[in-house]
N, C-alpha and C positions, 0 to 999 in steps of 0.2 A: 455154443457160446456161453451159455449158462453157467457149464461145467468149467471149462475155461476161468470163468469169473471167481469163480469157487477156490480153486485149485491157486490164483494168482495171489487174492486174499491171504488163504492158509500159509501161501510162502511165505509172504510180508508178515503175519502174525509169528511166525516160525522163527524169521531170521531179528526180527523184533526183542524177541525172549533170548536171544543168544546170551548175552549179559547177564541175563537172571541164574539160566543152567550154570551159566561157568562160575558164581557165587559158589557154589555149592561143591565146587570140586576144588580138593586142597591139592592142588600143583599150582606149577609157576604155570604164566602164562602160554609160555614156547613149548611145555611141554603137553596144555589142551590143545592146542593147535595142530601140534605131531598127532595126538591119537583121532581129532575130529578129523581131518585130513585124510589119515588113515582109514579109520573106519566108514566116514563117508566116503572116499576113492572105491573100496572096496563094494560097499553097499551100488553102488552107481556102477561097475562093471557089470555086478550081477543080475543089475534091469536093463543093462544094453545088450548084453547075450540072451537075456529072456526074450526080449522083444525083434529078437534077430537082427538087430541093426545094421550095417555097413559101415565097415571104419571108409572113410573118402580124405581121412584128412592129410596121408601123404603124397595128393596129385597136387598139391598148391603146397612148396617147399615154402615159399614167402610168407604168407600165408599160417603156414605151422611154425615157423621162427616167432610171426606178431603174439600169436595164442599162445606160444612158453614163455613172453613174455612175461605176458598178460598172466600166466599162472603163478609165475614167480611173482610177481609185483603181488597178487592177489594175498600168496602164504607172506611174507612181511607186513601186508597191510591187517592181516589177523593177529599177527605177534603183537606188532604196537599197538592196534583195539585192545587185544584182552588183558595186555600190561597196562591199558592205561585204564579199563576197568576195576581195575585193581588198587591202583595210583588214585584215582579222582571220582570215583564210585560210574556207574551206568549212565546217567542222564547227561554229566559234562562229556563225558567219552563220546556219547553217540553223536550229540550234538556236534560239537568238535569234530567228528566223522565224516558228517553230514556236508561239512565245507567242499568234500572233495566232488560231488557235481558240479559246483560252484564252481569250482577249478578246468572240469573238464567243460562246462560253459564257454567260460572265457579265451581257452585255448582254443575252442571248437573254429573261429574262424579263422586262424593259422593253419591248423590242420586239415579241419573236412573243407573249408574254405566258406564255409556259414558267413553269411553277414554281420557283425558287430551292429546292434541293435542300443537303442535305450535303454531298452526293456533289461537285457542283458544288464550295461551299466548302472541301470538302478538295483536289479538283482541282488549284482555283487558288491555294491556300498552298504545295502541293505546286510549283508552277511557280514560283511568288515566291522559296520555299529556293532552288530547281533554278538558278535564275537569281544568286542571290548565291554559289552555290559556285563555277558558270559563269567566274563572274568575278571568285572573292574577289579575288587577286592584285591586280586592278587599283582594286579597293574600296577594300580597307585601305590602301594605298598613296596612297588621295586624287584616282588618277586615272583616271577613265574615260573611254574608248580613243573617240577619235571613228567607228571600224568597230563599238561596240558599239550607240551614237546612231542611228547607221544603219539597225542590225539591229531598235532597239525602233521605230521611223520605222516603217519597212519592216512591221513587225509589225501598228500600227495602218491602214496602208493596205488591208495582206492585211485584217482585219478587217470594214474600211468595203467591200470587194471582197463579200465575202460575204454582207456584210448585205442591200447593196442586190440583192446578184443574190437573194439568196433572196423578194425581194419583188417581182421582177420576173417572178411565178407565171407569165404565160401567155406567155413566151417561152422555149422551152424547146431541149434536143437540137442539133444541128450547128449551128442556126440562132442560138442563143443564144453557142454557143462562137465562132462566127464573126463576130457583131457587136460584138460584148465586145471581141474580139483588134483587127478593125478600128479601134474606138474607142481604144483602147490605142496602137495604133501613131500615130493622129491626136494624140494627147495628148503621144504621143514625141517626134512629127516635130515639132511646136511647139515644143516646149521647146528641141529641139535645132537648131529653123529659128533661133531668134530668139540661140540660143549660140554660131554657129558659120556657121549655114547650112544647109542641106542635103547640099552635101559629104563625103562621108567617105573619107578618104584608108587603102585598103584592102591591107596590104603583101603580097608574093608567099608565097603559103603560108600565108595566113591564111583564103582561101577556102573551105578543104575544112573546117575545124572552126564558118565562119560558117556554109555550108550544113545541115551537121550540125542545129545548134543551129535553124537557122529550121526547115527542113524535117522533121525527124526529131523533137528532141525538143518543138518546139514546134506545129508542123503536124498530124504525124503520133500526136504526143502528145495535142491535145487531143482529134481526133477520136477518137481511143479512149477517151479518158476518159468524154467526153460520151454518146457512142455506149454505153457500154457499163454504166455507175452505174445509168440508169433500168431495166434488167433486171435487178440484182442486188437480194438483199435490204438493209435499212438498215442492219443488224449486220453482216453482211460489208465493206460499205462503208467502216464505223468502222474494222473491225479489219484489213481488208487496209491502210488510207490511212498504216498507220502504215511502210509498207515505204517511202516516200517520204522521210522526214528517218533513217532507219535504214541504206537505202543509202548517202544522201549520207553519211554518218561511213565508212562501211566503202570504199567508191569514196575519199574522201579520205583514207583513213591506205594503202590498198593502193595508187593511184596516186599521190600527192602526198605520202605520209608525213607526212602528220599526225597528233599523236600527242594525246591529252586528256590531263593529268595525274591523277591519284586524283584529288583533290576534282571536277576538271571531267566525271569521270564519273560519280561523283554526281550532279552540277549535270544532266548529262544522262539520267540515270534517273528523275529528279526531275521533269525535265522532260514527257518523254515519259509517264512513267508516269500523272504528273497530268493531262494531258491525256485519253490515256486511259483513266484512271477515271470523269471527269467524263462523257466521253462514251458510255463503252459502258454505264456506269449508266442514263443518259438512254435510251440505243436500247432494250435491256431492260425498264425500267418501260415503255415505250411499245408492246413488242410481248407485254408483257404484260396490258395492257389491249385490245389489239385482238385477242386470241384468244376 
């Protein structure tokens, strides 16, 4: 369990710092995304043949449709992150990201057929303020920032990402993280075959933060994620996950010096807190029932 805790942490610190690596590499954004993709896809085949896994995922055709989904949605919702990293620095990106639980909340009793709670409703009005403080400035002034377009884009993908993976029940663990990622990188390289080509013109000294970013925070990030969720409890799950958009603000004002203004940290209290209210409400009621 220990290890586990360990390993879930380091994902969330991992996937945290995304925004900071991709600073550091001079490509457009679709083109980090093709080589993280890539080299993380790769990197994750290589520990699922180490570890002698069993592919099980073409006994459930249904099942493997939700998960290419869920892969594709996953590579668009990285395009529009790291374009809009780029667009409106790390901290409004992630935040603005950050909306897309929020999203899958809400829909959650349409789909999994979850109960519509308060809890929920206050959540998501919570996120809706958190999000117009986020960005009064740009509000009242008539004009909103095409990196913000991005980040609510980016929001409903990560959503559609979610949904379908949570419905693609019997593909689960390394196997699940590593179809998903391959699909993802297949959805990249298209976009970016039919944009450009395949090609990617990669300058000196941008190697060692591409590497990074594919192998470490995206290889070596999911497997621990994956690996490590289904042995923890569901309320730890909720309440560590929040170290993930918490880092990124603290990694971007401590290396990149960016700074929130008052209202915008508001807007991000607002943010995160509604999210987590809606949510650890939810895990609670639930593990109050199965006692």
């Amino acid at each position: 369990m220990k290890n586990a805790y360990v390993k879930y942490i380091v994902a969330l610190l991992l996937f945290g710092s995304n925004g900071i690596v991709a600073s550091y590499i001079l490509l457009n954004s679709y083109e980090i995304v093709y080589l993280r993709t890539l080299i993380g896809s790769i990197f994750l085949i290589i520990v699922f043949v180490l570890m002698k896994q069993k592919l099980q995922f073409w006994k459930n055709k249904l099942h493997l449709l939700y998960l290419m989904i869920s892969g594709i949605a996953m590579g668009a919702s990285w395009i529009l992150l790291f374009e809009a990293y780029a667009q409106v620095g790390v901290s409004i990106a992630v935040l603005t990201y950050y909306c897309g639980p929020v999203i899958v909340m809400i829909l959650s009793p349409f789909l999994f057929k979850e109960k519509m709670t308060s809890a929920k409703m206050i959540g998501f009005l919570a996120v809706i303020i958190g999000m117009f403080c986020l960005n009064w400035h740009d509000l009242i002034s008539g004009k909103v920032t095409w990196g913000l377009i991005l980040g609510i884009l980016a929001a409903g993908m990560y959503a559609l990402m979610v949904i379908f993976n949570k419905k693609a029940k019997s593909i689960i663990g390394l196997e699940n993280a590593t179809c998903q990622l391959v699909v993802s990188f297949l959805t990249v390289s298209t976009f970016i075959g039919f944009k450009q080509g395949f090609s990617v013109n990669v300058i000196e000294g941008n190697w060692i933060p591409i590497l990074i970013l594919g192998i470490v925070n995206t290889g070596i990030g999911c497997y621990f994620y994956f690996s490590s969720i289904g042995r923890l409890p569901v309320q730890s799950v909720s309440i560590l996950g929040y170290l993930e958009p918490l880092s990124a603000l603290v990694f971007s004002f401590i290396i990149l010096g960016e700074l929130l203004n008052p209202m915008q940290i508001v807007g991000a209290m607002l943010i995160l807190g509604g999210a987590a209210y809606g949510e650890l409400y939810r895990v609670n009621k639930h593990e109050l029932k199965t006692e």
